[in-house]
Backbone as a ProteinNet text record, in pm:
[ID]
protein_1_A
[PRIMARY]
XXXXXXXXXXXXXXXXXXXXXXXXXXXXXXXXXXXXXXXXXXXXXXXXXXXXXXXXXXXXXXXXXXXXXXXXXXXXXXXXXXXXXXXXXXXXXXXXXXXXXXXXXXXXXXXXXXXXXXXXXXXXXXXXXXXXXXXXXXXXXXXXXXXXXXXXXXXXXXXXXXXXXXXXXXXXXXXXXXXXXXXXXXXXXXXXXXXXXXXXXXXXXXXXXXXXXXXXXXXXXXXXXXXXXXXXXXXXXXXXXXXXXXXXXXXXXXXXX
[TERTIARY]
-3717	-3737.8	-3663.6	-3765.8	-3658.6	-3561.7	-3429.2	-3312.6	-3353.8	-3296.6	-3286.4	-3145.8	-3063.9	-2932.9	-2908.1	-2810.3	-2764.9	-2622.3	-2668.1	-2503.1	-2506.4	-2398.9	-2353.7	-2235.1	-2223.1	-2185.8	-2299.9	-2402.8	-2460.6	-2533.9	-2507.3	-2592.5	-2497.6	-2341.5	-2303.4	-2180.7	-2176.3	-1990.7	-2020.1	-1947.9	-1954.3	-2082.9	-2099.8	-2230	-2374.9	-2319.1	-2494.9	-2498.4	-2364.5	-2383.5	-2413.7	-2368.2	-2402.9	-2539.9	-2582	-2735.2	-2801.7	-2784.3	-2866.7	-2845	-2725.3	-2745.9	-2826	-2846.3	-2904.2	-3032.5	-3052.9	-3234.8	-3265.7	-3162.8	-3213	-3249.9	-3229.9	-3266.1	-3412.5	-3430.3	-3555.9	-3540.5	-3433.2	-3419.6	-3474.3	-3489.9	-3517.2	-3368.1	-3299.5	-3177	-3165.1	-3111.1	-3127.5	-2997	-2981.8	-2839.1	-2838.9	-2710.3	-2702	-2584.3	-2574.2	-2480	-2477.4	-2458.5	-2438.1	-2494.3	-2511.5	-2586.4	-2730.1	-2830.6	-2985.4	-3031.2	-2995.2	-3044.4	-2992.4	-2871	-2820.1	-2907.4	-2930.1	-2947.4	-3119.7	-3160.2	-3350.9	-3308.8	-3234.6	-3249.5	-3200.5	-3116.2	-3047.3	-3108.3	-3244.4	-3315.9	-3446.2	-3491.2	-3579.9	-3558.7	-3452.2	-3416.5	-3382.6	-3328.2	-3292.7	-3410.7	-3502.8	-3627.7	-3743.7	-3744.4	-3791.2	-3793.2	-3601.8	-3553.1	-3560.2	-3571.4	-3587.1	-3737.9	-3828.2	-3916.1	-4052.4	-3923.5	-4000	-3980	-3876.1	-3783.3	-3892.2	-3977.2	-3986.8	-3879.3	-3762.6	-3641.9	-3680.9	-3673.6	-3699.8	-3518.8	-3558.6	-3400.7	-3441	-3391.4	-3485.3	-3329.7	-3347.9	-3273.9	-3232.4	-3133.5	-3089.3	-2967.3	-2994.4	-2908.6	-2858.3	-2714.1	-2615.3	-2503.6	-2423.3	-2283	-2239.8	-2166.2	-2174	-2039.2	-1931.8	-1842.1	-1899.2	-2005.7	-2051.4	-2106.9	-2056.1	-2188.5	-2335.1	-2360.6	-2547.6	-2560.4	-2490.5	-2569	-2575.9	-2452.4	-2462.6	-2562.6	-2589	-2711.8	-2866.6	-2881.6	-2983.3	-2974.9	-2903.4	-2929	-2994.9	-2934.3	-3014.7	-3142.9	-3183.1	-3294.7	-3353.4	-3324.7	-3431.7	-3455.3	-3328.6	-3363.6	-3445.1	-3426.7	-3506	-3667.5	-3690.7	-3823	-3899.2	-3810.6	-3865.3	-3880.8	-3803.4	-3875.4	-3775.2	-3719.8	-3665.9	-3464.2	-3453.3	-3275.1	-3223	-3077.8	-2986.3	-2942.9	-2937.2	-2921.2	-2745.8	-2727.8	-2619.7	-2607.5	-2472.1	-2417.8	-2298.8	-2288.6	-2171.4	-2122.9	-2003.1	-1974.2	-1870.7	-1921.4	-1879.8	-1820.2	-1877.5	-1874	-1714.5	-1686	-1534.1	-1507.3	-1341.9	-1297	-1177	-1085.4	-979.8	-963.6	-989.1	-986.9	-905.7	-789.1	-649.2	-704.6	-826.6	-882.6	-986.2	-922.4	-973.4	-1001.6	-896	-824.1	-740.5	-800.7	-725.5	-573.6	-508.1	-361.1	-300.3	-216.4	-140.1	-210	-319.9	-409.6	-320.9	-250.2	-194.3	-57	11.1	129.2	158.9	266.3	311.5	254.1	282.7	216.6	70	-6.7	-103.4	-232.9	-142.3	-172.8	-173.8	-86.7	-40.8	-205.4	-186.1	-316.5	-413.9	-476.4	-620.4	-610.9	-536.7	-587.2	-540.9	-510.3	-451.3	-583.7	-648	-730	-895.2	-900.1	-1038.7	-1074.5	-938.9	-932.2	-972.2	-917.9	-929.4	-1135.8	-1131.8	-1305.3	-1375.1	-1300.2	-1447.7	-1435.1	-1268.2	-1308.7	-1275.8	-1270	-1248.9	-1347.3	-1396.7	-1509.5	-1628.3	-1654.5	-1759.9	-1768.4	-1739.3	-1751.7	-1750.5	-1677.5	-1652.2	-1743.2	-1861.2	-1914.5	-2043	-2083.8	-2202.7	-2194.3	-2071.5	-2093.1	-2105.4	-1995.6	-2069.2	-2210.2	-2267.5	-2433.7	-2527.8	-2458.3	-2582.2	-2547.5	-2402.2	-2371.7	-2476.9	-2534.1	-2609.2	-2789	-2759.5	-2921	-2879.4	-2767	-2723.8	-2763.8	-2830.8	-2881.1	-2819.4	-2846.7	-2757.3	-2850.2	-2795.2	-2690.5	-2751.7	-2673.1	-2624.5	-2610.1	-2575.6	-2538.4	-2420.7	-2434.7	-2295.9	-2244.9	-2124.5	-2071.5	-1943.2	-1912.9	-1824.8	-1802.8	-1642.8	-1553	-1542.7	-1538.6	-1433.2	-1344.6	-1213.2	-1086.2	-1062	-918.2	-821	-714.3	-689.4	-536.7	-426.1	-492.8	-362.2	-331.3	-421.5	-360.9	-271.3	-205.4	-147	-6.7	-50.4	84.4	95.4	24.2	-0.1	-40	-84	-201.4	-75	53.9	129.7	178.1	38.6	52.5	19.1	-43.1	16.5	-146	-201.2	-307.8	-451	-476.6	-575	-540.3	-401.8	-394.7	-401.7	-322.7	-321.8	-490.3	-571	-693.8	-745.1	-779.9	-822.9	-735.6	-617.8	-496.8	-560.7	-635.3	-650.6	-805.4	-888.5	-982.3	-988.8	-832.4	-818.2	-830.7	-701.3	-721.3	-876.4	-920.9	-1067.8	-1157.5	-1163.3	-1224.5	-1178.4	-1058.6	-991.4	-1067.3	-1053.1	-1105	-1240.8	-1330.3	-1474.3	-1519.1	-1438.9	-1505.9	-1445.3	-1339.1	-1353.6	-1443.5	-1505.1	-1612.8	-1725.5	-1727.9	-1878	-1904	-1803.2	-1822.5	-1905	-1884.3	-2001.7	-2143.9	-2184.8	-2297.1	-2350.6	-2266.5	-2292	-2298.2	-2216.5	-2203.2	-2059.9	-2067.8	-1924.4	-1860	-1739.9	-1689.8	-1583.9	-1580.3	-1471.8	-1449.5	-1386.1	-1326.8	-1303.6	-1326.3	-1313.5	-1218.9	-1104.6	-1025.7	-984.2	-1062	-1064.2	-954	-915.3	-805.4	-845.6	-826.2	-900.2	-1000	-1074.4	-1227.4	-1297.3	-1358.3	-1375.8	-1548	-1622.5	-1748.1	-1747.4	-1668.5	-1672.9	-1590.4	-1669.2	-1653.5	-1426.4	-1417.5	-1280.3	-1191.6	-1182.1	-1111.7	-1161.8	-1291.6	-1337.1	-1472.5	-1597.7	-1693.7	-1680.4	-1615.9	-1567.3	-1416.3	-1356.6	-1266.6	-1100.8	-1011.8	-896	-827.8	-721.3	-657.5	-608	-563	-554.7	-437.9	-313.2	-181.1	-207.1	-253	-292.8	-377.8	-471.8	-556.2	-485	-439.7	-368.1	-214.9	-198.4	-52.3	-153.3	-246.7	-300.5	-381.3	-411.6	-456.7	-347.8	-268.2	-149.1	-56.3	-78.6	-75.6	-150.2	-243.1	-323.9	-316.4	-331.9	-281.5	-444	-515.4	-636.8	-676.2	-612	-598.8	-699.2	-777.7	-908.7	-902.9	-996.9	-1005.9	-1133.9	-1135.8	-1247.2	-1376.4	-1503.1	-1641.6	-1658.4	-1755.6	-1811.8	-1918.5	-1944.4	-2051.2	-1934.6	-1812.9	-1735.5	-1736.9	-1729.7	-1691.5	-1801.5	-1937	-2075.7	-2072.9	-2060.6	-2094.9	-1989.5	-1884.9	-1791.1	-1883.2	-1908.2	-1978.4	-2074.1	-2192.5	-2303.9	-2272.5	-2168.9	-2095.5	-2057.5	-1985	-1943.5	-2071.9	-2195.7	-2298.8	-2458.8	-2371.4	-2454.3	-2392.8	-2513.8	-2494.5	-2369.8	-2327.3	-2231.3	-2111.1	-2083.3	-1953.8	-1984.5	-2067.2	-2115.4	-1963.6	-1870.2	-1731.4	-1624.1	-1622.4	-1523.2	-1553.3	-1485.4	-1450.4	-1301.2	-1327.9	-1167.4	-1056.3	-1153.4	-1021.9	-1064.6	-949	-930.7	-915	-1066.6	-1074.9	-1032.3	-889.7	-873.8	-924.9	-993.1	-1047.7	-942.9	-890.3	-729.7	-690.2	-781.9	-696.5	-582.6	-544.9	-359.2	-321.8	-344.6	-264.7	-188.5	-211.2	-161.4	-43.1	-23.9	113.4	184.9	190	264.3	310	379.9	444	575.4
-2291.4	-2172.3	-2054	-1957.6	-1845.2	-1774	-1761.9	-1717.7	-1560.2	-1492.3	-1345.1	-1315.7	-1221.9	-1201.3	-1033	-1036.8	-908.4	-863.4	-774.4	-736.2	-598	-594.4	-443.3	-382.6	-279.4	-215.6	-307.6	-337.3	-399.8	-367.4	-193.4	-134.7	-110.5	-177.2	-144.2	-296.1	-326.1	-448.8	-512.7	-627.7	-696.4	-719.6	-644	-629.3	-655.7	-603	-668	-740.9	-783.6	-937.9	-1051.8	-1016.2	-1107.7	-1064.6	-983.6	-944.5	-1027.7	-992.2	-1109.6	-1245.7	-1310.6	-1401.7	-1542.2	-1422.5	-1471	-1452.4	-1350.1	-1356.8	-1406.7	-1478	-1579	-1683.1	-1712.4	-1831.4	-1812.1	-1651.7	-1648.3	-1605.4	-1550.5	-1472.5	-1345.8	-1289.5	-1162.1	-1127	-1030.4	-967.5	-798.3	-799.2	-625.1	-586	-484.5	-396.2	-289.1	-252.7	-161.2	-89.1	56.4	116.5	286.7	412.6	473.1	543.7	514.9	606.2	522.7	556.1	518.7	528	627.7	634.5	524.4	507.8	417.1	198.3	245.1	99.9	112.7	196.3	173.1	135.2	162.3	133.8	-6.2	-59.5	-205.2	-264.4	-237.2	-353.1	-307.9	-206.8	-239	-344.7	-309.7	-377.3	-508.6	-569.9	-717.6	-779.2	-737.7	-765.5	-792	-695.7	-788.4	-832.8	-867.7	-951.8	-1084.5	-1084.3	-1237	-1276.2	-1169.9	-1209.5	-1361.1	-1395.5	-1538	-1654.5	-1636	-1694.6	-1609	-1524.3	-1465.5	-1430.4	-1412.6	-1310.2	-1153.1	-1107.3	-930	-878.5	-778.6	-714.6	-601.8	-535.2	-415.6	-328.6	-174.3	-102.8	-36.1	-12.5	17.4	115.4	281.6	385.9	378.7	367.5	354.9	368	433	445.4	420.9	240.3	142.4	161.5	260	286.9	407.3	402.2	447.6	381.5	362.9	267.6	224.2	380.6	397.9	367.1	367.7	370.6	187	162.3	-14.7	-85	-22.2	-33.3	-33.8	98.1	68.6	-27.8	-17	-137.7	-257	-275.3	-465	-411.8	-272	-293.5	-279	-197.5	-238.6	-358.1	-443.3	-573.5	-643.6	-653.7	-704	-680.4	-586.2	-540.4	-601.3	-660.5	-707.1	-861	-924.7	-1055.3	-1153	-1264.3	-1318.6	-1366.4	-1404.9	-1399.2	-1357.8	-1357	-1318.5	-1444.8	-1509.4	-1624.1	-1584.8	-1464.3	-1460.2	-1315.6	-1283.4	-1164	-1133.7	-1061.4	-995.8	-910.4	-898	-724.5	-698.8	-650.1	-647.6	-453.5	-398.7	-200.7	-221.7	-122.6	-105.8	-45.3	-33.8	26.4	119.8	172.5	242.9	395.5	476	590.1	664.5	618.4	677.8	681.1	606.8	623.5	718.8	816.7	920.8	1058.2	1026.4	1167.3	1259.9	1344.4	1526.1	1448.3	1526.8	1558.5	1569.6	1570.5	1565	1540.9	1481.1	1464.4	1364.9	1247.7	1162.9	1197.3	1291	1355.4	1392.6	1371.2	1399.7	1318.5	1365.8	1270.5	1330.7	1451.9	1449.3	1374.1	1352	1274.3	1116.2	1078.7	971.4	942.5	1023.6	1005	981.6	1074.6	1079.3	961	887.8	772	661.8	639.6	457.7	520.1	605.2	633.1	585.9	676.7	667.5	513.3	484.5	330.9	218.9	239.4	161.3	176.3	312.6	307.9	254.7	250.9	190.3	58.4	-7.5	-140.6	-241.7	-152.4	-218.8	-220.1	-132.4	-61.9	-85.8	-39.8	-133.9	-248.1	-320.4	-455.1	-521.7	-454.5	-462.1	-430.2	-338.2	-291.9	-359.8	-359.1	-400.9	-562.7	-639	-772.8	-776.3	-694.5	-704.8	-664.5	-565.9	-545.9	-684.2	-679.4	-848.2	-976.7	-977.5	-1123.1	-1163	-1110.9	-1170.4	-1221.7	-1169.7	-1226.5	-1346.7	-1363.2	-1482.6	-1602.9	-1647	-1791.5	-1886.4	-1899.3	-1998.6	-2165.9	-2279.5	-2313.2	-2263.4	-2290.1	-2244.2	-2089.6	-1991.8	-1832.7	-1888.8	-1771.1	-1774.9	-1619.2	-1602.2	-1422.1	-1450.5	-1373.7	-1407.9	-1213.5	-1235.9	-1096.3	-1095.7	-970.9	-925.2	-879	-931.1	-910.8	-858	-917.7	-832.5	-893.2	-938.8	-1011.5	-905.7	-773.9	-689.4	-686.9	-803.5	-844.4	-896.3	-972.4	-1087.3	-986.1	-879.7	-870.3	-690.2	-620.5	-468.2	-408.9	-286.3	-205.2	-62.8	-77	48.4	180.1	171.2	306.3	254.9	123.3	34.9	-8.2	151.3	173.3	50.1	57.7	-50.1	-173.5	-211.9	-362.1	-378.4	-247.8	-258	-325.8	-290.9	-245	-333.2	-459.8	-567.5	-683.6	-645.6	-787.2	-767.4	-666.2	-673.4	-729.4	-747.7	-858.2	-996.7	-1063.5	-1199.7	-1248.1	-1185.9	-1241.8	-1194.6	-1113.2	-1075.8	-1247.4	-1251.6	-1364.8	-1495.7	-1531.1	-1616.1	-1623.9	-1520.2	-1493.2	-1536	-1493.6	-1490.5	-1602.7	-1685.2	-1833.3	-1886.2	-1895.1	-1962.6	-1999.4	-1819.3	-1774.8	-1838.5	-1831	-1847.6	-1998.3	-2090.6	-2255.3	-2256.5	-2297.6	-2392.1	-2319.2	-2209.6	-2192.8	-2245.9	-2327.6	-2350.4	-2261.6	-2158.6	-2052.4	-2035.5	-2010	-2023.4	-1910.4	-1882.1	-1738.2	-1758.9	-1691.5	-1719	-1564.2	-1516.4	-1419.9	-1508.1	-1396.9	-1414.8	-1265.9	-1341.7	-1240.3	-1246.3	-1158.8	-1099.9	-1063.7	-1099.5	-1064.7	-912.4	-938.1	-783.1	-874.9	-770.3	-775.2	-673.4	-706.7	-590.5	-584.9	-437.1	-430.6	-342.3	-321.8	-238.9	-79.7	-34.3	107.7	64	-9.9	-20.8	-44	-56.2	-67.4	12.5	52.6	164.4	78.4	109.2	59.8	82.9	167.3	175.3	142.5	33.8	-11.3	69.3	-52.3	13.3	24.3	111.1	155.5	-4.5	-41.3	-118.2	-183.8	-148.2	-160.8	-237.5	-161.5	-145.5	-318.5	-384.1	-400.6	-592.7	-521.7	-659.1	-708	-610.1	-635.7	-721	-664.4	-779.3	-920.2	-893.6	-1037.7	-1091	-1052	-1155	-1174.5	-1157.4	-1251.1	-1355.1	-1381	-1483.1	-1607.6	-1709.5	-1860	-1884.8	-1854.1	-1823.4	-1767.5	-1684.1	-1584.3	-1499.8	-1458.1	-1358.6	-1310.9	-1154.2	-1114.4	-1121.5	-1185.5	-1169	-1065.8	-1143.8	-1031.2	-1076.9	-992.8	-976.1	-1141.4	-1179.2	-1298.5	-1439.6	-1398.3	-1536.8	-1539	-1365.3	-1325.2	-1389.6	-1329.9	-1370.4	-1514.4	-1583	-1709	-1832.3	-1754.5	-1802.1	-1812	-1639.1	-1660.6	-1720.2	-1742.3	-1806	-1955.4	-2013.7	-2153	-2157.1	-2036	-2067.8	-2052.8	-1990.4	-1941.8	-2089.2	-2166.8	-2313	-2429.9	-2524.9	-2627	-2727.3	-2702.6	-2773.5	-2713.8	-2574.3	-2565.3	-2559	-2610.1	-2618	-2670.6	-2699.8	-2746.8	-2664.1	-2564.5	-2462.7	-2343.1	-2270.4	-2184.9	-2126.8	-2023	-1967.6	-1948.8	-1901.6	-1944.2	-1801.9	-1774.1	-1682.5	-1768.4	-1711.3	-1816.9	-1678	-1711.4	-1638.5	-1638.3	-1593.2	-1569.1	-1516.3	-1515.9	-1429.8	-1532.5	-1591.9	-1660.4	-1713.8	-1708.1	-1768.7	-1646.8	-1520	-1420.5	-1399.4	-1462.4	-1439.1	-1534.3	-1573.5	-1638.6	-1623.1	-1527.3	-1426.2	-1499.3	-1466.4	-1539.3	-1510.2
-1994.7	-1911.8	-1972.6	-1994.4	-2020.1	-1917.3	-2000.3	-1941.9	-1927.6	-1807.8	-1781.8	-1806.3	-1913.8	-1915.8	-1917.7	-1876.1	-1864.9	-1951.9	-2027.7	-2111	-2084.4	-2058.6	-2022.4	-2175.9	-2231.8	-2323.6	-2458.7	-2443.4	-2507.8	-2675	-2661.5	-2752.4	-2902.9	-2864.4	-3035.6	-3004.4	-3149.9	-3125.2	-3084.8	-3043.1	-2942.5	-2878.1	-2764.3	-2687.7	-2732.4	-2892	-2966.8	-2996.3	-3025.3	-3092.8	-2988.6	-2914.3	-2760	-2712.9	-2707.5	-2674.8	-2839.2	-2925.7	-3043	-3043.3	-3039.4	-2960.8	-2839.4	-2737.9	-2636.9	-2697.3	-2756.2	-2840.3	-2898.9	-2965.9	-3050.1	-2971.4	-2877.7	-2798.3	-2724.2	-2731.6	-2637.7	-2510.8	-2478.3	-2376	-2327.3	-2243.7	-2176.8	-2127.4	-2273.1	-2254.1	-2183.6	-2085.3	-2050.3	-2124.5	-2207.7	-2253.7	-2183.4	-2118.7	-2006	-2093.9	-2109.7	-2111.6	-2130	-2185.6	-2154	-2214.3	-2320	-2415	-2491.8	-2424.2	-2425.6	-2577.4	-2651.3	-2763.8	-2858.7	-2845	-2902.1	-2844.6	-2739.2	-2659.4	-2718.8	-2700.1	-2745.2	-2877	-2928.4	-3142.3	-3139.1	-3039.1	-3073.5	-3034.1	-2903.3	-2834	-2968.4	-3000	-3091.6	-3215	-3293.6	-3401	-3352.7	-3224	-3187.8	-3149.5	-3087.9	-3049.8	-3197.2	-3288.4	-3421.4	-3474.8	-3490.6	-3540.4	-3489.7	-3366.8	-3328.5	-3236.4	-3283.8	-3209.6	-3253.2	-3353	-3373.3	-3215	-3135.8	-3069.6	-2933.9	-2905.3	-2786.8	-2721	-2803.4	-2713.2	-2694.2	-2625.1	-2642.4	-2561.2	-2610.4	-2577.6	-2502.1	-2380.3	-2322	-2282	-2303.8	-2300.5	-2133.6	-2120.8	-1971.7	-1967	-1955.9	-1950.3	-1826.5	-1811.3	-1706.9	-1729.5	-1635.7	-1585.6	-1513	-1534.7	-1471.3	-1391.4	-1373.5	-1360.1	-1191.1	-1199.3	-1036.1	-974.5	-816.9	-779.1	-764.3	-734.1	-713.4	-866.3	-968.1	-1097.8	-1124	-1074.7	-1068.7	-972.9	-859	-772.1	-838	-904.7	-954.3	-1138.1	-1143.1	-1259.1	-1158.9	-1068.6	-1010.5	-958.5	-880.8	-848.9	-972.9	-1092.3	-1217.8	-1273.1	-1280.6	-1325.2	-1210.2	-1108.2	-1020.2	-1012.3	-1055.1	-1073.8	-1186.9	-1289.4	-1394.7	-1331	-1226.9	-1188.9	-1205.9	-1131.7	-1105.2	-1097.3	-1099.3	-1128.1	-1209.9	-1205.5	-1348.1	-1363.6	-1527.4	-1513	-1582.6	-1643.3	-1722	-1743.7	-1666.8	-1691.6	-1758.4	-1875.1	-1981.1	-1955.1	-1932.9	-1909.9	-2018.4	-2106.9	-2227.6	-2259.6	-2159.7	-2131.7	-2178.6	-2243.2	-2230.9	-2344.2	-2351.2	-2465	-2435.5	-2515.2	-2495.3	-2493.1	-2393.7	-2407.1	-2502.8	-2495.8	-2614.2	-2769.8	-2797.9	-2950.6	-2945.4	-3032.8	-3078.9	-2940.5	-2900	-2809.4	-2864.5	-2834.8	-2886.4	-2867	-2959	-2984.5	-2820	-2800	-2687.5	-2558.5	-2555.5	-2412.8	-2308.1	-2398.8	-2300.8	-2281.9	-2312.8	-2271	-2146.3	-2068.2	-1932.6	-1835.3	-1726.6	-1600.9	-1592	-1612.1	-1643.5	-1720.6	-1866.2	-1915.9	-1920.3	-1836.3	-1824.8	-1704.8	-1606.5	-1472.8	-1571.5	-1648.9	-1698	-1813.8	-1883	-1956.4	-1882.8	-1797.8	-1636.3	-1600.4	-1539	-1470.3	-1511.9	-1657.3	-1713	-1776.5	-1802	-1881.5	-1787.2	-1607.1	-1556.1	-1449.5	-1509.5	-1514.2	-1611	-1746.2	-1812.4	-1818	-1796.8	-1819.4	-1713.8	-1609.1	-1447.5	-1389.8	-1365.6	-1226.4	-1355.6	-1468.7	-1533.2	-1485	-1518.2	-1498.7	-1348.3	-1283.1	-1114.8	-1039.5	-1025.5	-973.2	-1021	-1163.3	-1199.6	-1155	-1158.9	-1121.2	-985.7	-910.7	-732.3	-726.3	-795.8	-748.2	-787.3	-892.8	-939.3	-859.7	-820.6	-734.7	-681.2	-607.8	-508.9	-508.2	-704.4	-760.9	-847.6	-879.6	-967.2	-968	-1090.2	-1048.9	-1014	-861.8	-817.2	-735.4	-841.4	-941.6	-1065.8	-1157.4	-1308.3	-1363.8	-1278.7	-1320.7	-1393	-1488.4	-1500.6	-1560.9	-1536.1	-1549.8	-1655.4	-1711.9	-1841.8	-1862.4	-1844.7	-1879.8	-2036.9	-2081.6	-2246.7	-2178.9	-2199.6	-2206.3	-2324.9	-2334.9	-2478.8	-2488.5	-2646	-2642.4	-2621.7	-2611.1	-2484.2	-2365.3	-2324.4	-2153	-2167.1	-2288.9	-2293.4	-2396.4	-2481.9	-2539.4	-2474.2	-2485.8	-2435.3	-2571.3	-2538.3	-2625.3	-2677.9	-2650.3	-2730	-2570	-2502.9	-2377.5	-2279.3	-2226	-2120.3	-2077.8	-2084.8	-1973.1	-2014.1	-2139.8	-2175.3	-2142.4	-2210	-2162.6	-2032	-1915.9	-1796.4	-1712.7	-1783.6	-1716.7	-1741	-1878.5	-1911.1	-1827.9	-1824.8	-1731	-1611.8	-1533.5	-1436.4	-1385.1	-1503.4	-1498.5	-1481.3	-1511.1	-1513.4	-1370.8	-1279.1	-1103.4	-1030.3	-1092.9	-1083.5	-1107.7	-1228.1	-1244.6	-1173.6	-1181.2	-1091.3	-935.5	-863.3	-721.4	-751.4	-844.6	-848.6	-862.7	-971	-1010.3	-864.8	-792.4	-679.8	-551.6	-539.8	-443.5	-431.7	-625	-643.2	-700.5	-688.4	-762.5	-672.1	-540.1	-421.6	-447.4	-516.9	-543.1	-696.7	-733.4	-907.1	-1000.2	-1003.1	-1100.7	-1123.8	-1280.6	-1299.5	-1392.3	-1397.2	-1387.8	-1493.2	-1616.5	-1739.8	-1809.4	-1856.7	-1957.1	-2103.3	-2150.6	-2325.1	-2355.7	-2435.6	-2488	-2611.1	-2711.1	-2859.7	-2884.3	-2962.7	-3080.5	-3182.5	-3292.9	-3401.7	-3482.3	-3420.4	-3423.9	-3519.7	-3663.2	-3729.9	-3713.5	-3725.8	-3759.8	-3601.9	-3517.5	-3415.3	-3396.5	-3344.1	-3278.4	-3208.2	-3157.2	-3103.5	-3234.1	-3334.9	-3451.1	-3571.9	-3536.8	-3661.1	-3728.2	-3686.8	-3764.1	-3950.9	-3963.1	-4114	-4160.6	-4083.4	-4117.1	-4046.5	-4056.7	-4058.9	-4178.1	-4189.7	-4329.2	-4368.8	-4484.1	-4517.3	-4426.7	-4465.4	-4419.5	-4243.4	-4209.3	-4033.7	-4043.4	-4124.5	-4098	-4191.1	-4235.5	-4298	-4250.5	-4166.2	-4033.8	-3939.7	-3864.5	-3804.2	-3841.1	-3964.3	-4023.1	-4039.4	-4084.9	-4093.3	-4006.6	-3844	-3772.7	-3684.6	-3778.6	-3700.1	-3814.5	-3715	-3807.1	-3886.4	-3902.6	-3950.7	-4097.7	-4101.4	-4244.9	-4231.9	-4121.1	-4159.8	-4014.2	-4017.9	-3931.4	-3839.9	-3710.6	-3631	-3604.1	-3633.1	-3653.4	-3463.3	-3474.4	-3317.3	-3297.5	-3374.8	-3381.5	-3339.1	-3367.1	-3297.5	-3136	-3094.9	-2965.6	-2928.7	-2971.4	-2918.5	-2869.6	-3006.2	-3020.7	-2877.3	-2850.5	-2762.3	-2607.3	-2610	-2454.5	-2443	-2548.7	-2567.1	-2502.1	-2600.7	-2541.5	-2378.1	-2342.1	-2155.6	-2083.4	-2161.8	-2053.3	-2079.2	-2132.6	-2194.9	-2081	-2092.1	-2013.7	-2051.6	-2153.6	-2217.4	-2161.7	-2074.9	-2026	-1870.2	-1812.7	-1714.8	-1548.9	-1639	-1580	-1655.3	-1708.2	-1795.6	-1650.8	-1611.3	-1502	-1489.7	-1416.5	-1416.5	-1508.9	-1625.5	-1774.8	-1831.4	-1913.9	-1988.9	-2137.5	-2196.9	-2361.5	-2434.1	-2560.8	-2650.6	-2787.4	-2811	-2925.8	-3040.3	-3110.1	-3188.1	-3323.8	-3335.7	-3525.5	-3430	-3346.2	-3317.4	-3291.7	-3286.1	-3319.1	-3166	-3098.6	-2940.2	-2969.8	-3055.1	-3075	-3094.7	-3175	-3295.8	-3471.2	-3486.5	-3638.1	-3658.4
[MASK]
+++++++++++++++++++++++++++++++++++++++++++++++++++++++++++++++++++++++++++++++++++++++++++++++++++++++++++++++++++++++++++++++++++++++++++++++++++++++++++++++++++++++++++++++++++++++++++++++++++++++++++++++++++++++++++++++++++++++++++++++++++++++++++++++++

């Protein structure tokens, strides 16, 4: 049966790689996120790429960080026909990269990046999963967070890691709610992740980039296709008893050295 999935920040990183993914299997993937031009070019190009598989990838402009805009994401998916069998909320990212010179200075600054941070990667994900709860295939949905191994060590200015740590008791509460309906509720938390917009689609400087490879017990740095390949695994019948966990993805690097 084909799967209906939903990824939200789906159209670059991460998000595509998890939207290709699920296409490869033959899914009907929706990518929801903010900028349309970008999401029509990734569902075109994922959709020919795997249209040996009958996966199609379909594009979805939203700002999942309002409610009516998380509202109508489910009545659009709903319109296309039957459940969500698998929702990603993958939207996110750190406001503090690539902000004007002194923006996060003072308590001003301090409000507008806790604030905006805890919109794109709180209330993303918060809002779009309360609107879909209640289409989830139940039994076997399953919903799966991107975290950050800065929940676990912090991001330098508090506010990112703040905002990803605060997805975990999120998921916790959720996989509890939602076990007696057979759907099950996990986070995935990335380590450094290269080939994305959050570390520089053209790389980090060297120095920068080989400080974090060399702390992971691994020796290499994480592509977006491990992240993928992780949720692919929690949203499979094979983790069908995996729930309520925060999976780190990090070479070891959550260990330190």
């Amino acid at each position: 049966m084909t799967r209906t999935v939903v990824v939200s920040g789906g159209g670059t990183g991460i998000g595509r790689a998890v939207c290709a993914a699920f296409a490869a299997e033959g899914a009907r993937v929706i990518a929801v996120g903010r900028r349309e031009d970008v999401l029509k070019r990734t569902a075109a190009e994922l959709t020919e790429r795997h249209e040996g598989t009958g996966g199609r990838v379909l594009a979805l402009a939203a700002d999942l960080a309002l409610p009516e805009e998380a509202d109508r994401v489910r009545d659009e998916v709903l319109a296309l026909g039957g459940p969500v069998d698998v929702l990603v909320n993958s939207a996110g990212g750190n406001v503090l990269i690539g902000a004007s010179d002194g923006a996060a200075e003072g308590t001003a600054g301090a409000a507008w990046h806790w604030t905006e941070n805890f919109r794109s990667n709180v209330l993303s994900a918060v809002l779009l999963t309360e609107a879909l709860q209640p289409v989830i295939a139940s039994p076997g949905g399953r919903i799966v967070m991107i975290s950050s191994i800065a929940a676990y060590r912090g991001s330098g200015a508090g506010s990112y890691a703040g905002a990803k740590a605060a997805l975990h008791p999120y998921v916790y509460d959720l996989a509890a709610s939602l076990g007696p309906r057979g759907v099950t509720v996990n986070a995935v938390a990335p380590g450094y992740i290269e080939q994305t917009g959050f570390f520089g689609t053209s790389g980090l400087p060297t120095d920068r980039h080989d400080l974090l490879v060399g702390q992971t017990h691994t020796g290499r740095a994480g592509v977006p296709e491990d992240i993928a390949d992780t949720v692919h695994w929690l949203a499979s019948p094979a983790a069908s008893q995996v729930t309520a966990q925060i999976i780190q993805v990090n070479g070891g690097a959550e260990r330190g050295r």
